[in-house]
Each structure stands twice: as C-alpha cells, then as structure tokens.
C-alpha positions in Angstrom: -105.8 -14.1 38.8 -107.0 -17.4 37.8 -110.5 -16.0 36.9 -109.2 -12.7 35.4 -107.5 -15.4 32.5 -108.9 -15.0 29.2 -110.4 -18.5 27.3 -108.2 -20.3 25.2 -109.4 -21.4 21.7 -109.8 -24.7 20.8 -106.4 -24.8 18.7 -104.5 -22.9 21.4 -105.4 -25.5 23.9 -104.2 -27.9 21.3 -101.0 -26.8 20.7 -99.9 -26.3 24.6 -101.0 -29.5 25.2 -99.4 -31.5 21.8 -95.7 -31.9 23.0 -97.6 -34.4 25.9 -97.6 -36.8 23.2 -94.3 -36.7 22.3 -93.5 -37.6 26.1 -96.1 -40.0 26.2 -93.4 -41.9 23.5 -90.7 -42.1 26.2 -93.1 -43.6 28.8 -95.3 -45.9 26.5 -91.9 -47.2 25.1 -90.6 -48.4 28.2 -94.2 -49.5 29.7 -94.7 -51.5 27.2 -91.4 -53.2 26.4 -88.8 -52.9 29.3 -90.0 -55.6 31.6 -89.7 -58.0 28.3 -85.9 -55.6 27.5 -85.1 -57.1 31.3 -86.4 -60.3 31.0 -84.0 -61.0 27.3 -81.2 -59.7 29.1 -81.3 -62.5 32.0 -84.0 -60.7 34.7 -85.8 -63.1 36.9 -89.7 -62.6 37.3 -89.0 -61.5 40.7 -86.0 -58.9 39.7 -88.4 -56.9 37.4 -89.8 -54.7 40.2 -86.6 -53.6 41.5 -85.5 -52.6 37.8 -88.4 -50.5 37.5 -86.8 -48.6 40.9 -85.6 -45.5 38.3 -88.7 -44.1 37.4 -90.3 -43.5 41.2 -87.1 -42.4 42.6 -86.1 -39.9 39.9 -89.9 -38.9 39.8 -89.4 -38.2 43.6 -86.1 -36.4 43.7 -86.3 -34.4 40.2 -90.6 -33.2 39.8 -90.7 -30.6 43.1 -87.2 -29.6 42.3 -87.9 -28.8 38.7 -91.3 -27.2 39.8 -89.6 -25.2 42.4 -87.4 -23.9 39.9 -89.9 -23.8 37.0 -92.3 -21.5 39.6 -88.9 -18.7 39.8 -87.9 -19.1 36.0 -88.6 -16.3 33.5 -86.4 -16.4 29.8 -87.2 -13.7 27.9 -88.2 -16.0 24.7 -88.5 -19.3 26.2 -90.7 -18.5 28.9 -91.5 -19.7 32.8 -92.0 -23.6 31.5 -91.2 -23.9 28.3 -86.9 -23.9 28.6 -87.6 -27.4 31.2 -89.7 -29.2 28.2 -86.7 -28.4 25.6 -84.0 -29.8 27.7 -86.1 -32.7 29.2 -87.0 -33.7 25.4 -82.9 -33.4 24.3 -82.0 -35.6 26.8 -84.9 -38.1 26.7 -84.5 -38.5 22.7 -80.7 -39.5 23.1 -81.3 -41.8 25.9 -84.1 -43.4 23.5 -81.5 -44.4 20.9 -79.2 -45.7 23.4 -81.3 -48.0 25.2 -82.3 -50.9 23.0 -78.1 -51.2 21.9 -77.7 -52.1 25.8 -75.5 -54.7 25.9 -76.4 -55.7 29.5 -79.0 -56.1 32.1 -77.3 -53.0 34.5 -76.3 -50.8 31.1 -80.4 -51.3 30.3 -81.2 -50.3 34.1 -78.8 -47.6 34.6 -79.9 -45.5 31.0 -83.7 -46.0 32.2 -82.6 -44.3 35.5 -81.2 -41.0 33.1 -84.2 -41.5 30.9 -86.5 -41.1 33.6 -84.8 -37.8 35.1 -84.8 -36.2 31.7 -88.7 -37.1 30.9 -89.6 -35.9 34.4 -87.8 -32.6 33.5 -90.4 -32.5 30.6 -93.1 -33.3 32.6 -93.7 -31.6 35.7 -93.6 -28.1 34.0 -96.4 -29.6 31.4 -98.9 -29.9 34.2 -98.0 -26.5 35.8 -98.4 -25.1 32.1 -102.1 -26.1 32.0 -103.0 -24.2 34.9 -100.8 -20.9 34.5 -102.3 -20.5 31.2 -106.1 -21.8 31.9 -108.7 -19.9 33.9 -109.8 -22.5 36.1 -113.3 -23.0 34.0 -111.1 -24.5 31.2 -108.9 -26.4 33.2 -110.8 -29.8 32.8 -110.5 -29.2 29.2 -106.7 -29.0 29.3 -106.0 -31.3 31.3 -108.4 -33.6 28.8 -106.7 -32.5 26.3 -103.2 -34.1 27.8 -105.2 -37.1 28.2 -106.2 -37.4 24.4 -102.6 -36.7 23.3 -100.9 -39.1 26.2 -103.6 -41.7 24.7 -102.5 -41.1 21.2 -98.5 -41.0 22.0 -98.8 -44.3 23.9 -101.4 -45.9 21.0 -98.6 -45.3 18.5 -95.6 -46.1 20.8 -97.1 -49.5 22.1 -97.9 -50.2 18.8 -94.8 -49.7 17.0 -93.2 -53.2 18.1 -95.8 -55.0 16.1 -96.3 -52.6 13.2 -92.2 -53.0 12.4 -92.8 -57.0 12.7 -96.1 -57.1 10.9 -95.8 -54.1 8.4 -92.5 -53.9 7.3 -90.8 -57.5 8.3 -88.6 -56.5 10.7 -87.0 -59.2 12.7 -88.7 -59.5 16.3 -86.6 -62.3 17.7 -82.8 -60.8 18.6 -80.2 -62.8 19.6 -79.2 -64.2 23.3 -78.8 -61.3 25.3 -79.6 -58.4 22.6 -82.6 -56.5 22.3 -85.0 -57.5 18.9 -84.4 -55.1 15.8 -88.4 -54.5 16.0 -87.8 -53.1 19.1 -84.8 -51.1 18.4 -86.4 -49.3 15.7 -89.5 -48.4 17.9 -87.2 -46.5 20.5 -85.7 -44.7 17.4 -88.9 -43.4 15.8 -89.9 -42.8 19.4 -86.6 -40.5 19.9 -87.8 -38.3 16.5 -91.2 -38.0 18.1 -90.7 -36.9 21.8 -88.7 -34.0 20.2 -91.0 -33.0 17.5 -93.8 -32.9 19.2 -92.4 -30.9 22.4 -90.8 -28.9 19.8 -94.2 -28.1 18.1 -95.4 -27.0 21.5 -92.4 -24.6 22.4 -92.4 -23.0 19.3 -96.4 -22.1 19.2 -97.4 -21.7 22.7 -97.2 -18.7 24.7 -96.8 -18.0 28.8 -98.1 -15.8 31.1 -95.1 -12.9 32.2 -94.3 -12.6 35.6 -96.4 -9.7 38.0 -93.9 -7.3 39.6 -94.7 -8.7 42.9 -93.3 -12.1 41.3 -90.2 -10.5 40.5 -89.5 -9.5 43.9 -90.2 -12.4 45.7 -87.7 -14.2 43.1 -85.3 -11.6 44.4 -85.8 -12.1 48.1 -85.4 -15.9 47.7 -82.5 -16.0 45.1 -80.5 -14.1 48.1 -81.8 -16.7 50.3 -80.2 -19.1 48.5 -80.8 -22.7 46.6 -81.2 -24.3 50.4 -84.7 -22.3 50.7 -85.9 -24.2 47.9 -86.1 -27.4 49.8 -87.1 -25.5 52.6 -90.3 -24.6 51.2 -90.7 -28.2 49.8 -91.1 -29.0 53.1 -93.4 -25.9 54.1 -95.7 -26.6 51.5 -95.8 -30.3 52.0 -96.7 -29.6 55.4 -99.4 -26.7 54.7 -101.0 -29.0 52.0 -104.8 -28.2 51.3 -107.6 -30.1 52.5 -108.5 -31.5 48.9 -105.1 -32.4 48.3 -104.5 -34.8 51.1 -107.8 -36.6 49.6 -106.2 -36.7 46.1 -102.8 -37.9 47.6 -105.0 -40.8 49.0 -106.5 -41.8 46.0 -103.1 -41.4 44.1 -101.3 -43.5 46.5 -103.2 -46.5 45.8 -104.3 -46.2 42.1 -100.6 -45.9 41.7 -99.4 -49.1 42.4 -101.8 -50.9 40.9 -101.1 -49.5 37.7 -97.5 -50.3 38.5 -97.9 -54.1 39.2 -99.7 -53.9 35.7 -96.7 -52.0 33.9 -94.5 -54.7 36.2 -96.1 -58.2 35.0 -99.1 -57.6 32.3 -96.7 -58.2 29.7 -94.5 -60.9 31.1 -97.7 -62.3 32.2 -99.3 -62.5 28.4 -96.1 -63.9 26.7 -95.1 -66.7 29.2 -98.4 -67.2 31.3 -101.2 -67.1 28.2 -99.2 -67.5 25.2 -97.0 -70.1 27.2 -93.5 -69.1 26.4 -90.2 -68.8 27.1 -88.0 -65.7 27.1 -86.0 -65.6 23.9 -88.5 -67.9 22.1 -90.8 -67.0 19.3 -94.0 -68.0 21.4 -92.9 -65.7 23.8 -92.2 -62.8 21.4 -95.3 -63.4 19.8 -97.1 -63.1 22.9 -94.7 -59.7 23.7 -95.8 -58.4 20.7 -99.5 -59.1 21.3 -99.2 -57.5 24.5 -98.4 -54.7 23.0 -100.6 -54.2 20.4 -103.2 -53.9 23.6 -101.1 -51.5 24.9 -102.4 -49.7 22.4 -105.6 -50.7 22.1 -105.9 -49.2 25.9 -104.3 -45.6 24.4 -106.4 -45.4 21.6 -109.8 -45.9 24.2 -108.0 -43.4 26.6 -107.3 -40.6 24.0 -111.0 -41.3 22.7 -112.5 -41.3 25.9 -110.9 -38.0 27.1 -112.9 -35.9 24.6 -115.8 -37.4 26.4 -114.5 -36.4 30.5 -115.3 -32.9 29.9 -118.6 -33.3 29.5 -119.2 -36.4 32.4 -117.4 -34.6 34.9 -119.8 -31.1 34.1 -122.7 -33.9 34.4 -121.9 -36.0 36.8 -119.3 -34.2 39.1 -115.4 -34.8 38.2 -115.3 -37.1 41.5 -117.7 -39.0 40.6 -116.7 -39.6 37.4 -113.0 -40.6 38.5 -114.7 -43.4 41.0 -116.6 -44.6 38.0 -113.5 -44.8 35.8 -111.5 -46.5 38.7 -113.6 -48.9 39.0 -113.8 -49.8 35.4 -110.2 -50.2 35.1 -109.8 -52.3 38.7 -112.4 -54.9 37.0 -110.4 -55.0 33.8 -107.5 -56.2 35.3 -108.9 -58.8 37.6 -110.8 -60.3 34.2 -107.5 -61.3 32.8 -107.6 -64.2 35.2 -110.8 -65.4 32.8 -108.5 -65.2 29.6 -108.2 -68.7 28.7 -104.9 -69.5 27.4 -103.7 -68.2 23.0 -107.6 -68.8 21.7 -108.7 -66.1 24.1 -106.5 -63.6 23.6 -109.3 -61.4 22.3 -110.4 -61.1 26.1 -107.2 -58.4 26.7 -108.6 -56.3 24.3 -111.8 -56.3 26.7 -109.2 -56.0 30.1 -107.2 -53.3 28.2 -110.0 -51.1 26.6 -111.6 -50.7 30.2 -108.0 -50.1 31.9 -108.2 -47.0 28.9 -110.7 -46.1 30.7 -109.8 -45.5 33.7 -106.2 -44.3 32.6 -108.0 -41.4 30.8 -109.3 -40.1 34.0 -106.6 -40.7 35.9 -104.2 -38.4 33.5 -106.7 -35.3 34.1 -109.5 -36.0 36.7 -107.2 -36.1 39.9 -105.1 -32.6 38.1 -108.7 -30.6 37.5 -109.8 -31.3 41.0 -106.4 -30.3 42.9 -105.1 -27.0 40.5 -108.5 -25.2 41.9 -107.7 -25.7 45.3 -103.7 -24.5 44.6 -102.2 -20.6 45.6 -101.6 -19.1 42.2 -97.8 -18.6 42.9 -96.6 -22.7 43.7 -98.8 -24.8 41.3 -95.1 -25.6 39.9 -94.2 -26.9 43.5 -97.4 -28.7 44.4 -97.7 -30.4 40.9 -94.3 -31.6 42.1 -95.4 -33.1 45.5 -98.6 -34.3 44.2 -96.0 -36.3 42.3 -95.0 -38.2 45.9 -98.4 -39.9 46.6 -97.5 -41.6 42.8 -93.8 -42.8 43.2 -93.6 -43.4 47.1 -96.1 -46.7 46.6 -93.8 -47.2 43.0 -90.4 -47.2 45.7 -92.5 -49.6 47.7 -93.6 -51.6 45.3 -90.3 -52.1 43.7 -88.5 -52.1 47.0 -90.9 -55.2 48.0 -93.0 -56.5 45.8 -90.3 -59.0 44.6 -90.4 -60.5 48.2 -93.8 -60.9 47.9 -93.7 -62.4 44.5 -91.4 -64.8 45.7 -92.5 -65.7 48.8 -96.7 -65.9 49.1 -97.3 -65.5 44.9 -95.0 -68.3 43.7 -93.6 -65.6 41.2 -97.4 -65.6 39.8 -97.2 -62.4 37.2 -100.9 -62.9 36.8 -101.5 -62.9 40.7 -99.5 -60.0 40.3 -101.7 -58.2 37.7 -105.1 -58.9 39.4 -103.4 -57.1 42.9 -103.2 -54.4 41.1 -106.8 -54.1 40.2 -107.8 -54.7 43.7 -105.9 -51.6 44.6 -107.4 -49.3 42.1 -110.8 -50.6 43.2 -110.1 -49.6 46.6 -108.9 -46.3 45.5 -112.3 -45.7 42.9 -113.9 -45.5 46.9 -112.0 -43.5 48.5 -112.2 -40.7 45.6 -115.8 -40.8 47.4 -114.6 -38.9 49.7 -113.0 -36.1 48.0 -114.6 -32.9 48.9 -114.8 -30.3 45.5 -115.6 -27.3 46.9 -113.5 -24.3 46.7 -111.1 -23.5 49.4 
C-alpha cells in the first residue's frame, strides 16, 4: 500500500503539514516562557523540573491512546485524523488565554497539565497523517515539511514576548505574583494561531478511506471492547521492530537533554548572564533576550529543514541525524564561554546550532521509523515511539531537582551543559541505527 500512493504536490504537502505550526505556538509559548511563568509566581530553581511533570506524563498516557483510536476512526467528512486535530486545537486555544491570568503557582501548573493533553490530542494524529498520505519516497519531505513549519511557529511564538515589549510598548514587568502583560498578550495571539492554522489544514487536506478489510477488523475489535485497545499497546510494544528499538535509544537520550535546556536555558540567561533577580527588570530583560533566541533557533530550524531532504538523500538520513546531534550537544555546552551581558551575542551562536539539530530531530528520527511500520498501526506506534521521549522527561522532572540541589548547587547553567552531553551521546548511538527495509 505504501508504494501504490500517488506523489503529493508541493502545495498539497504544504497544506497537510501547515496546522504543525499552529501547534508549534502552544509548545514554543510554554518552552520559552513557563519556567520564567513559575519562577514570578514563587518557584525555586530546583521546583522547575517537577512543574514541567505535565507535558511527559500526559504525552505518555494520551499519544498511544489517541493513536489507537485515531488508527479505528473513520468520519465521513472529517476523516481518520483530522476530527483529533480540531478538538486538540479547541481545547489548546482556550487553555492559552487562561494561563498567563493564573493567579497562582498550582493554578499555572495544573492548566499546563490540560494544555498538554489537548496539544498531544493534536499531535500524535499529525505524525500518523504524514505517513498515511505519503508513499514512503516522500516521507522525508513531509516530515521536513513539519520541521519548517514547527521552526516557523516557534520563531514567531518565542518571539512574541519581545516584539510586544519592543514594538508596541507593552509592559514586560508585571506585578508580584502576576504574569507580565507582554506575555499575556503572546499566549492570546498564540491561542488565534494554533486554531487558524490547524483549521487551514482540516479544511484543505484530504485522507486516505478505509480498505474493506479495515472495516472489518474495526468491527471485530469494537466487540472486543475499549480494554483490547491497551491490550494491543502492549502487543505492539512488545513486537517492536528492530529499527525502532534503535530510534527509541537515540530518543531516550536526545530527549532529556533538550529538556534540561527547556528546564534552565532561560532561567539560566536572565539570572546567571544577565545577573538578575526574578521580578526585576535585569532579569526580564534577560527573559526577554532569551527569548528572542528562542527564535533565533526556530528560524535556523525551519530554514535548515528545506535543506534535510536533500543531506539525508546524500549523505544517508542517519548520518545526517548524528551530524545534527552533534551540532546541537556542542551548542549547548558553549554557553558556559558566554561571558556575562556584553556576550550575549554568543547564544545566538549556542542557539542557531541547537536549530540545527532540532530540525532533524522533528523529522530524521519519523522518516527512518514510518518505513519500517505495518501499514495498519502507524497511529499506535507513532504513539509509543512517543515513550522513549517522555519516560527520560518523567525522570528528569521526577529527579533532576535532587540532583540540582544536591551535587549542582542549583547551577541552571550546569544544568544546561548536561543536557548537551546527553545529546552528544545520543548523535553516536544514531551510529548504530540500521536503514534497511524490514
């Protein structure tokens, strides 16, 4: 079936892929900002990781559910995937205009634990959706394509902070225990655009209708009840293929070191570099500059995803992941050499190479496993591919505050550079990945 698929055109790739960005809004809003969200509303430096506990957990519980269900779903206008991005985008946009009016730390935690479940309702069916509709020669391009619009989402979303401050004079400093109005405004804008843009992709992309022998087997297991649902979870996590044990790998350790970045690289540049306080304007100014890198790192990864394609048919996608990996490890651990506010320019250097390796790691690891995937569970197997990325997030948060605490000296920098070790060690073992078919 894969190879019977007829190629996509340019634009049609585009606009199955576009509604990425919009999701990209939720997630680049609240990598960019909620550690400094925490840290306003009273969070210690060694709290942060355990706040950041929603995202793995609802990732873990919600993705091979959702592509479970998402593999048996067929609407008659909406489609196999397309009914999970609609309702994952509703819910996401209202949780994005509640959460900078949280008037406490554990309001602030508990919405990001909702936020999270509705983007991973969104987002699991996305990656599915590039390889129902993709014969597996175009796959690399559409899983690019994500790449470009994730970059492009999270460019404008990271940005957003500093263009209300330095474009339109909105305040950036909010009072004790409220979130800044800069801030506020950013999740607002970011609401309208996770919507539109998964909107634009309902409304002009099309799916793939089940075969008759799908239809069946939907029968057979709808009498079987929703209990045989996580009874295949676990029969598919068990039969995994060769290949994707060797992703899983990789993913478990690039993972968290993106994590302890998400955890401490702002924190790190506003009270570390820029030598503020939380609450101060030092330390908003250095939020804000933080941010602006962000999206410095999202504009490199949607501008070096137009370039993957074409390194991964030269030099092999593995290949190309290690190199990427590796780029990105040694950007973080250069934010050690950033000497203090008349440096600054260096984290546009650490950032821009951390784009790098977030490009590829958005599509390289999704081309390699979908070729290796039966036809009738990529929904499911997208979901527990999604383990081997929150399992080291549930550790991290679950622990990583102990070691802060306890061996770091509640170093955010230490922190940071960990995290580049990590994805170092993981840019080797994608060495080992073995591409051919199965």
């Amino acid at each position: 079936m894969q190879n019977t698929k007829p190629e996509l055109s340019f634009w049609q790739i585009w606009n199955m892929s576009f509604g990425f960005m919009g999701i990209q809004f939720g997630w680049g809003l609240q990598m960019a900002n909620m550690s400094s969200i925490y840290e306003n509303l009273g969070a210690k430096p060694e709290e942060i990781p355990a706040l950041w506990l929603a995202a793995p957990l609802t990732g873990l519980l919600v993705q091979p559910i959702i592509g479970y269900m998402s593999d048996r779903t067929w609407h008659p206008k909406l489609g196999r995937r397309r009914p999970y991005f609609l309702i994952g985008a509703i819910l996401s946009s209202i949780c994005l205009i509640l959460m900078p009016n949280s008037s406490s730390l554990w309001m602030a935690a508990g919405l990001l634990w909702i936020l999270d479940s509705s983007i991973n309702i969104s987002m699991e069916p996305f990656r599915a959706f590039v390889a129902d509709n993709l014969s597996e020669k175009q796959r690399a391009k559409g899983f690019a394509m994500q790449s470009f619009f994730i970059g492009l989402g999270a460019t404008i979303a990271s940005a957003l902070p500093w263009i209300f401050t330095n474009w339109l004079n909105v305040s950036s400093v909010g009072q004790s225990g409220q979130v800044a109005d800069n801030v506020k405004w950013s999740f607002y804008l970011g609401s309208i655009a996770f919507l539109g843009a998964v909107l634009y992709t309902v409304f002009t992309s099309k799916e793939y209708p089940p075969t008759n022998l799908e239809i069946e087997e939907k029968k057979k297991e709808e009498s079987k009840g929703f209990g045989a649902g996580f009874g295949e979870i676990i029969e598919s996590l068990r039969k995994m293929p060769k290949r994707m044990k060797q992703l899983a790998l990789v993913q478990f350790l690039t993972w968290p070191g993106l994590f302890l970045m998400w955890f401490f690289y702002t924190p790190t540049v506003a009270a570390d570099i820029y030598g503020g306080e939380p609450g101060t304007a030092l330390y908003t100014e250095g939020q804000n500059l933080a941010g602006l890198t962000y999206s410095f790192e999202n504009i490199i990864t949607f501008l070096f995803a137009l370039l993957l394609p074409f390194l991964a048919s030269k030099f092999s996608m593995k290949l190309t992941h290690f190199i990427c990996l590796i780029a990105g490890g040694i950007g973080l651990i250069l934010i050690n050499f950033v000497g203090g506010k008349d440096h600054v320019w260096m984290l546009f250097v650490v950032m821009g190479l951390v784009g790098i390796a977030w490009s590829s790691i958005l599509s390289m690891p999704y081309a390699m496993l979908t070729g290796c995937l039966p036809q009738n569970k990529i929904g499911i197997y997208m979901g527990i591919f999604n383990f081997f990325i929150v399992l080291p997030e549930i550790l991290a948060s679950l622990f990583f505050g102990k070691i802060m605490e306890n061996w770091l000296d509640g170093s955010r920098m230490a922190a940071v550079t960990i995290g580049g070790i990590l994805i170092i060690i993981a840019a080797f073992l994608t060495l080992r990945i073995n591409e051919k078919s199965e």
